[in-house]
VMD Tcl script that draws the C-alpha trace (Angstrom):
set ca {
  {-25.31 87.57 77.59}
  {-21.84 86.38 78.76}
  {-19.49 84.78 75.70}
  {-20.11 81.70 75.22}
  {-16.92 79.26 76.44}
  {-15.98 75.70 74.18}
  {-13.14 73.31 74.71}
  {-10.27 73.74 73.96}
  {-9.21 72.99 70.48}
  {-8.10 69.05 70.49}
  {-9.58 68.40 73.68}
  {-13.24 66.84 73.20}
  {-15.85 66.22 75.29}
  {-17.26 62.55 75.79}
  {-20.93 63.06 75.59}
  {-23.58 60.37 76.34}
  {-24.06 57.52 74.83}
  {-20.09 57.57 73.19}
  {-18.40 57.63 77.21}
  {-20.76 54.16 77.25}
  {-18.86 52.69 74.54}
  {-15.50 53.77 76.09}
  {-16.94 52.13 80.04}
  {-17.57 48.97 77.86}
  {-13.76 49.27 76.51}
  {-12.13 49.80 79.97}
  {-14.72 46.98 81.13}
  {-12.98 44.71 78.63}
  {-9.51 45.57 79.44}
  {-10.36 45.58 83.51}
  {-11.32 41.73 82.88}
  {-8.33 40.55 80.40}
  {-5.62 42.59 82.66}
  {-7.08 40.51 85.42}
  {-6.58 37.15 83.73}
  {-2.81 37.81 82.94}
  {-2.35 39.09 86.69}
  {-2.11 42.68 85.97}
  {-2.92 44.98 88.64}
  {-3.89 49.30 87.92}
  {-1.70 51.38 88.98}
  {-2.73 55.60 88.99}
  {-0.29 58.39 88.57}
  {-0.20 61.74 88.46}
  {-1.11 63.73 85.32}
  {1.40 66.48 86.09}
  {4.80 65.52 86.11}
  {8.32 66.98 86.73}
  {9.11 68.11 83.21}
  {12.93 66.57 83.39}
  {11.30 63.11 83.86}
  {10.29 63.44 80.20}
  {13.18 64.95 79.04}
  {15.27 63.14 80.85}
  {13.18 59.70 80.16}
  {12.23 60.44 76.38}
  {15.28 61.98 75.12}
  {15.88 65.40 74.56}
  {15.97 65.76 71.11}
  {12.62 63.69 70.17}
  {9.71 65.54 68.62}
  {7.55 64.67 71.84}
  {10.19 66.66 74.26}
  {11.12 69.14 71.37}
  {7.88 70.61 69.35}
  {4.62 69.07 71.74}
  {4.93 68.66 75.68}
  {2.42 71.14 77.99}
  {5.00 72.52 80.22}
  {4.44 75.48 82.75}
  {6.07 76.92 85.37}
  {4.42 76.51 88.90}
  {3.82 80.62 90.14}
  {4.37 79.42 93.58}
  {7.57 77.80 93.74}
  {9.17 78.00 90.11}
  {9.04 74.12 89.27}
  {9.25 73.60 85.67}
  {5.91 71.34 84.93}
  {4.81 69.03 82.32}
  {1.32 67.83 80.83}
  {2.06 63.89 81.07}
  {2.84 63.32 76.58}
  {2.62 59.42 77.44}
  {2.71 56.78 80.85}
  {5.13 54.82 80.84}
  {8.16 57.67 82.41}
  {5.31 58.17 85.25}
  {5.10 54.76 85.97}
  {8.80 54.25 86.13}
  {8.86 57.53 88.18}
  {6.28 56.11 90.50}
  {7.91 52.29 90.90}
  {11.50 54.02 91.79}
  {9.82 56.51 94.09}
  {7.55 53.76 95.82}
  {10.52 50.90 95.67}
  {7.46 48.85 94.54}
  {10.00 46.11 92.85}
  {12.00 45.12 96.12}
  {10.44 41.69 96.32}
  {10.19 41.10 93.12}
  {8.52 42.12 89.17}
  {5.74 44.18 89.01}
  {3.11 43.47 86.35}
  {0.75 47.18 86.04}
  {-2.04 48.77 83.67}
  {-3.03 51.94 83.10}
  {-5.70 54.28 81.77}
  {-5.69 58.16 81.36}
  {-5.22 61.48 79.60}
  {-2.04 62.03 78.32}
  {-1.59 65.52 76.30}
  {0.64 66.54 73.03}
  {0.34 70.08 71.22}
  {-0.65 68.63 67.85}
  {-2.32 69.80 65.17}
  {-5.84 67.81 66.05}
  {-7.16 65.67 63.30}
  {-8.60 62.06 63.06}
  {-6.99 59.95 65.63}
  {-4.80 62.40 66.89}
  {-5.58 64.91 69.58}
  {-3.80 67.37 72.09}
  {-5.83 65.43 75.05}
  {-5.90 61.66 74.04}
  {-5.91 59.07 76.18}
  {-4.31 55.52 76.47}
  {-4.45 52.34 78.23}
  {-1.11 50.87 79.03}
  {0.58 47.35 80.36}
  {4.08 47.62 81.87}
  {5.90 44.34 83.20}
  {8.98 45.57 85.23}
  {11.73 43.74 87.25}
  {11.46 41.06 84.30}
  {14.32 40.40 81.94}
  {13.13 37.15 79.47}
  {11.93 37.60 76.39}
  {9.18 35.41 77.68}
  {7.34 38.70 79.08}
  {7.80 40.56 75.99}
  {5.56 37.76 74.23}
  {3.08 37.91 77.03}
  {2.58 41.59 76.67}
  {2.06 41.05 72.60}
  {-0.12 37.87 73.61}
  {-2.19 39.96 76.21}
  {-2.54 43.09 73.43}
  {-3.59 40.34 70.26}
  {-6.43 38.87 73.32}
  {-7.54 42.52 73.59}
  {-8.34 42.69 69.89}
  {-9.87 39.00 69.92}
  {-12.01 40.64 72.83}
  {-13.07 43.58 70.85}
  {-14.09 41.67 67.60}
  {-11.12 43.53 65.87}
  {-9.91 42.28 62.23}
  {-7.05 42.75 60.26}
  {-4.24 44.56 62.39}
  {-0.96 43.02 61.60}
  {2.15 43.22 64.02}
  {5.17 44.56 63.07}
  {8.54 43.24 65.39}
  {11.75 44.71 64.95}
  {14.78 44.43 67.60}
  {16.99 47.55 68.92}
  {19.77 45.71 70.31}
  {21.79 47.12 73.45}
  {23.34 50.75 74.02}
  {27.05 49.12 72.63}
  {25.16 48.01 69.21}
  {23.22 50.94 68.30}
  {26.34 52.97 69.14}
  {27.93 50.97 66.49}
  {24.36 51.27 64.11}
  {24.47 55.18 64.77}
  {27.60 55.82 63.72}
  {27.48 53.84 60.56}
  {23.79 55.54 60.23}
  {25.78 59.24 60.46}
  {28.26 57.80 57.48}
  {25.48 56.99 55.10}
  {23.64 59.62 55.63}
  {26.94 62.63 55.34}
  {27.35 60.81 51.92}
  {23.68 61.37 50.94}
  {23.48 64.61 52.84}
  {21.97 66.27 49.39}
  {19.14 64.02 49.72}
  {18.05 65.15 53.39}
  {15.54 67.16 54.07}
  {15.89 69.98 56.47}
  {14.71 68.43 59.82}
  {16.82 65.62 58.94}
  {20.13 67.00 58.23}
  {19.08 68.66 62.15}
  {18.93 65.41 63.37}
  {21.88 64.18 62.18}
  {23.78 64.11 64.58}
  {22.24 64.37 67.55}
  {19.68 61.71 66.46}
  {19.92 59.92 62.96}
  {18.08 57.13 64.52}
  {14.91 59.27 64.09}
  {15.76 60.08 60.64}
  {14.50 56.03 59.98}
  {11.06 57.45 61.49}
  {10.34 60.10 58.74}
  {7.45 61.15 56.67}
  {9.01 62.28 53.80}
  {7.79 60.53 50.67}
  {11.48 61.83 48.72}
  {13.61 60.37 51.21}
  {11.87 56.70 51.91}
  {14.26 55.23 49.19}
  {17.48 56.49 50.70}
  {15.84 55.10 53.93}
  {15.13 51.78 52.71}
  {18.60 51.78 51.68}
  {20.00 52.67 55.16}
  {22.36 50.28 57.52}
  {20.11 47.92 59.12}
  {20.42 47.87 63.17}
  {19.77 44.25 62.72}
  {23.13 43.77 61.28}
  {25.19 45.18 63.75}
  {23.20 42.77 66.65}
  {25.46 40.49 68.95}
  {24.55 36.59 69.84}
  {22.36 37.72 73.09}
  {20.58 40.09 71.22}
  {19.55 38.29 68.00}
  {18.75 34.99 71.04}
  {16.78 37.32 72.88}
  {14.51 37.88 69.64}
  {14.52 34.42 68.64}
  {12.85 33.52 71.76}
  {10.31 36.52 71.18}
  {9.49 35.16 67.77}
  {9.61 31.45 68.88}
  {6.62 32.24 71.47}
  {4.99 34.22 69.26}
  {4.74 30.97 66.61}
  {3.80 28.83 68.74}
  {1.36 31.15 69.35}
  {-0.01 31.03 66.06}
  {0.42 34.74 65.97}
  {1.12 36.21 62.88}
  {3.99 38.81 62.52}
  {6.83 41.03 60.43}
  {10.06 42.14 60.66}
  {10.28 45.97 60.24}
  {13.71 46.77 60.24}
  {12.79 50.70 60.07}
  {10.61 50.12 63.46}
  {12.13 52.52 66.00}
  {9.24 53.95 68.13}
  {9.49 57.48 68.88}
  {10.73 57.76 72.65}
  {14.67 57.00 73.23}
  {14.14 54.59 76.08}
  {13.46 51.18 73.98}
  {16.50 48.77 73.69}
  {15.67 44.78 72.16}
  {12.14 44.07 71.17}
  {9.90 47.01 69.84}
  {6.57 45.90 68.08}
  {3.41 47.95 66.77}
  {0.18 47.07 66.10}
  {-1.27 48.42 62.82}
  {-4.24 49.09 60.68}
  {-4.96 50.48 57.07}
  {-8.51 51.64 58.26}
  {-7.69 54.57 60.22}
  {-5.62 56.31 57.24}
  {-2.44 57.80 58.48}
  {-3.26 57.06 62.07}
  {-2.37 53.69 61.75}
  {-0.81 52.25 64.41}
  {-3.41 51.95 67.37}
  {-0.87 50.02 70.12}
  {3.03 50.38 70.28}
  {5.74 49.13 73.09}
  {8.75 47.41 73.81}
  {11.80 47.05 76.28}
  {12.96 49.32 77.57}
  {15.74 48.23 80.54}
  {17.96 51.47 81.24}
  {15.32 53.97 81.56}
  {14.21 53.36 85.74}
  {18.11 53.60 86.22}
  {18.19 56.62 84.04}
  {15.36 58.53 85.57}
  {17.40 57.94 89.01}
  {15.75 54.36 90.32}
  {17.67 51.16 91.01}
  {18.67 49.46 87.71}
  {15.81 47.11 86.51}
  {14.70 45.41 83.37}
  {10.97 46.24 81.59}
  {8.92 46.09 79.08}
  {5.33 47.34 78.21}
  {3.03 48.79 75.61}
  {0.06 51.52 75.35}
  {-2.40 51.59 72.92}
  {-4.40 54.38 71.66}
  {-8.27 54.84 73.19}
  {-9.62 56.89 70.47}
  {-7.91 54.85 67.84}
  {-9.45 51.83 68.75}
  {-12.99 52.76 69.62}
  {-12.58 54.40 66.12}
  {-11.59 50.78 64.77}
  {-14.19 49.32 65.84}
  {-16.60 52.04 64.25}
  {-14.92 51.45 61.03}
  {-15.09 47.58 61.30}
  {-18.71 47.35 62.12}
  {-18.43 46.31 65.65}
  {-20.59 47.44 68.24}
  {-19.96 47.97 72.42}
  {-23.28 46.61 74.29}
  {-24.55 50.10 75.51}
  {-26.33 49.79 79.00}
  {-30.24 50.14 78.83}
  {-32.31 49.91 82.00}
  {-33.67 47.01 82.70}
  {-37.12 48.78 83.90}
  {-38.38 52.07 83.53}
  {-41.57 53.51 85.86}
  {-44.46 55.10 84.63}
  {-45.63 57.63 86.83}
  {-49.52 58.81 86.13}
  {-49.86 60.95 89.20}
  {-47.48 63.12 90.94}
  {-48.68 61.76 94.05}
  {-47.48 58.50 93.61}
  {-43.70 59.88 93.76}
  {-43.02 58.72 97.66}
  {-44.15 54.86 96.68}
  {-42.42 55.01 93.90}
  {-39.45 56.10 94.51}
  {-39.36 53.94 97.70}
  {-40.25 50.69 95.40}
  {-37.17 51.87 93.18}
  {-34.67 52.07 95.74}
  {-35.40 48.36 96.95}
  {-35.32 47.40 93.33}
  {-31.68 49.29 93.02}
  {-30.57 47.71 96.10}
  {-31.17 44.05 94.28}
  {-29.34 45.36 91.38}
  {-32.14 45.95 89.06}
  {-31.52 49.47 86.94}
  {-34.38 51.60 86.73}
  {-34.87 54.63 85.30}
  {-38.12 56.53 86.55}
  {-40.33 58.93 84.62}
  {-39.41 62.81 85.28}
  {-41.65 65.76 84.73}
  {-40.04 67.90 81.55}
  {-40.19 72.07 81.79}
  {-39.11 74.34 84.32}
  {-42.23 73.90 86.30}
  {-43.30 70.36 86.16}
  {-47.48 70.25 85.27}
  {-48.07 66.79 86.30}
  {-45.90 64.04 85.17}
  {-46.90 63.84 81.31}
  {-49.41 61.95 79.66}
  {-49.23 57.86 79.55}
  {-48.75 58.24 76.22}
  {-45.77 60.23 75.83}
  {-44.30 58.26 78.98}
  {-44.83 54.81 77.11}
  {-42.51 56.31 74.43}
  {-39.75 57.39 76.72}
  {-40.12 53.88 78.41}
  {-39.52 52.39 74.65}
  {-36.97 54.94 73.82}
  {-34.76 53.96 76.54}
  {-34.51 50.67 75.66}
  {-35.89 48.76 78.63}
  {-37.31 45.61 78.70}
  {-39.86 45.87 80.95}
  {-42.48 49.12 82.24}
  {-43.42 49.34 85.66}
  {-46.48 51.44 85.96}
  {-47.49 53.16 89.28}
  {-51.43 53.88 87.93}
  {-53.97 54.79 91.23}
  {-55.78 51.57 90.28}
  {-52.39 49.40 90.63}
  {-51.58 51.37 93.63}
  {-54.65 51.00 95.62}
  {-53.98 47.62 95.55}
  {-50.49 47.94 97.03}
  {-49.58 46.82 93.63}
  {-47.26 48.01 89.91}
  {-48.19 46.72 87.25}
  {-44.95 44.70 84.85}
  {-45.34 45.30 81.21}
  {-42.84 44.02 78.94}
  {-41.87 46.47 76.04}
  {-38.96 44.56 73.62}
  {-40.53 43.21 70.24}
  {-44.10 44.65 71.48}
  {-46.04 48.17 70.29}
  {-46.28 50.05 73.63}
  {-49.85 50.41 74.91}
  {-50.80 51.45 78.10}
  {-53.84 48.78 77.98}
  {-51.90 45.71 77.29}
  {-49.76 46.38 80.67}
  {-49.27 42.69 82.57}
  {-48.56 41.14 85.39}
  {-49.17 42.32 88.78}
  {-46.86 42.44 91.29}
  {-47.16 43.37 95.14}
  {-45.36 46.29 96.24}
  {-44.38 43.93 99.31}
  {-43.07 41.01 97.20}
  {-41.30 43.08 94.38}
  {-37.68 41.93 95.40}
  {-39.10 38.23 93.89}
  {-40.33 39.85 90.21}
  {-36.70 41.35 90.34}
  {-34.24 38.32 91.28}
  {-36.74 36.56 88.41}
  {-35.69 39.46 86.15}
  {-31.53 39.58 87.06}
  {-32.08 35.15 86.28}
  {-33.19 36.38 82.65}
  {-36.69 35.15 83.31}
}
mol new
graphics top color blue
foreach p $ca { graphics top sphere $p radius 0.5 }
foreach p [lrange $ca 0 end-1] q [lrange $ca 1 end] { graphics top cylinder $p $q radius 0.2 }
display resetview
């Protein structure tokens, strides 16, 4: 016997009925994106690796310790597994010249891969659904993408996740931030640990970001970028946090808020939870205006945010909620083998209306028959649809299926209902899409 293959570590498969709950999710999102004018865009999930280094920032953890790069055999390319979206959609707007008459408002869904160590929440192949408004400079847009991410939880039944706002300024201010960041942190350099004192300076803006229980003090104690803001900055989040109230939607200030990619300038928010344990934050975004001129596009403004698939499905596990998993609406008993060309004719009308049906199969390698009534009333109750359609010889003979219904009922093959002409079943069905 050949070895037998798994996944990959990290990389899990979406078995039946879970992938149902995940359709339901993008079903959701699909609708809301298409309220606030959104419109999907797909890219590819191999990119240039210098888009991500050159879109990220070198020296972040994602471009440093996690990207899936390769080198193509056939031509030498230097390859990356996309980390995250938003560089690819940037890529793909610049490429396309998709914002020459005018702002572009585009969603996403998709794998994105990191070499992680897997645990809850966190995997090498995760995915996320994203919402990017470019060509748009007003704070106004930043509010509609946090107004268009607090809908999505309202949609999803979601409680208790709290926003967290903090504000990154321009280029000229967190020059000014960084270098008193460097100063403050060469004073305390016995207090840094050793990927910190790395980062010093070639990032110390990351050094806000870290984990380290023994250095959150001499973080909390840390020049504020808030403090070195000019008057169009600090009016830019004004207007953020003036929509935002009028709103009604609840937020903080998190001065330590930095996100993890380079590419954010002004507004940067995160949704979090304390369900999920260390995996907290489930959606995270902000501006980020120099990076389509950076990755080699015309100069443009943006802004957008993705939010974390598994996380939130997860959420909703933990809060109670529940997706509405499809059932059939009808499933068909099938006494006699014989029946199979009328039925499965009758079923493809039925299809064709838009009525589901799933019909009775013969188990085992060799099918014996089609299985007693018996055990195919069970499967009919086990799949959860509301009504039975049974192809007997007696029903049949008179060019008829009988309509049983099976919710809130025992199943019993001699309380079957309602007869319905083969010839007239398109009327039983447009009675059963009405709800009748």
């Amino acid at each position: 016997m050949a070895e037998k293959l798994t996944a990959v570590k990290g990389m899990n498969d979406i078995l039946p009925p879970d992938s149902a709950r995940w359709e339901w999710l993008e079903d959701k999102v699909r609708a809301l994106m298409a309220r606030y004018a959104y419109r999907n865009i797909r890219t590819p999930i191999v990119e240039p690796t210098a888009l991500f280094v050159r879109g990220l920032g070198e020296v972040t953890d994602i471009v440093e310790k996690e990207m899936y790069s390769f080198e193509d055999r056939l031509n030498g390319e230097a390859l990356t597994l996309r980390p995250e979206n938003t560089a690819g959609v940037v890529r793909a707007v610049a490429e396309h010249s998709m914002l020459y008459d005018g702002g572009k408002r585009l969603y996403y869904m998709g794998p994105m891969f990191r070499h992680e160590r897997p645990q809850r929440g966190r995997y090498r192949q995760f995915h996320q659904i994203g919402a990017e408004a470019l060509g748009f400079p007003g704070a106004e847009v930043d509010a509609e993408l946090i107004l268009l991410a607090d809908a999505l939880w309202k949609e999803l039944g979601l409680k208790d996740v709290r926003l967290e706002l903090n504000s990154l300024g321009q280029p000229d201010e967190r020059r000014q931030h960084r270098a008193a960041l460097i100063s403050y942190f060469e004073t305390n350099a016995d207090q840094l640990d050793e990927e910190a004192k790395r980062r010093l300076h070639s990032n110390p803006l990351r050094i806000l970001d870290t984990k380290n229980p023994k250095m959150q003090a001499l973080v909390e104690a840390a020049p504020r970028l808030i403090d070195f803001l000019g008057e169009a900055s600090l009016a830019h989040f004004s207007s953020v946090k003036a929509i935002l109230e009028a709103n009604g939607i609840a937020y903080s200030i998190n001065p330590r808020l930095v996100r993890g990619m380079d590419y954010y300038n002004l507004t940067v928010f995160e949704f979090i939870t304390d369900s999920l344990g260390s995996q907290g934050t489930i959606c995270g975004g902000g501006r980020y205006d120099y990076l389509i001129e950076q990755i080699g596009g015309k100069a443009a403004p943006a802004v957008g945010w993705a939010l974390g698939v598994e996380r939130v499905l997860e959420l909703i596990r933990e809060q109670g909620g529940a997706a509405d998993l499809p059932v059939p609406d009808a499933y068909a008993i099938v006494p006699e083998t014989s029946a199979l060309p009328v039925v499965l004719k009758t079923l493809q009308a039925l299809r064709a209306l838009g009525v589901s049906v799933q019909m009775h199969a013969a188990a085992g390698a060799v099918a014996d028959g089609m299985g007693s009534m018996k055990s195919q009333f069970k499967k009919a109750d086990a799949s959860g649809a509301r009504f039975a359609l049974i192809f007997g010889a007696a029903e049949l003979a008179q060019g008829s299926v009988a309509v049983k219904p099976l919710r809130g009922e025992k199943v019993d093959a001699a309380q079957a209902q309602t007869l319905q002409p083969l010839a007239t079943v398109a009327l039983w069905a447009h009675s059963l899409r009405a709800g009748v």
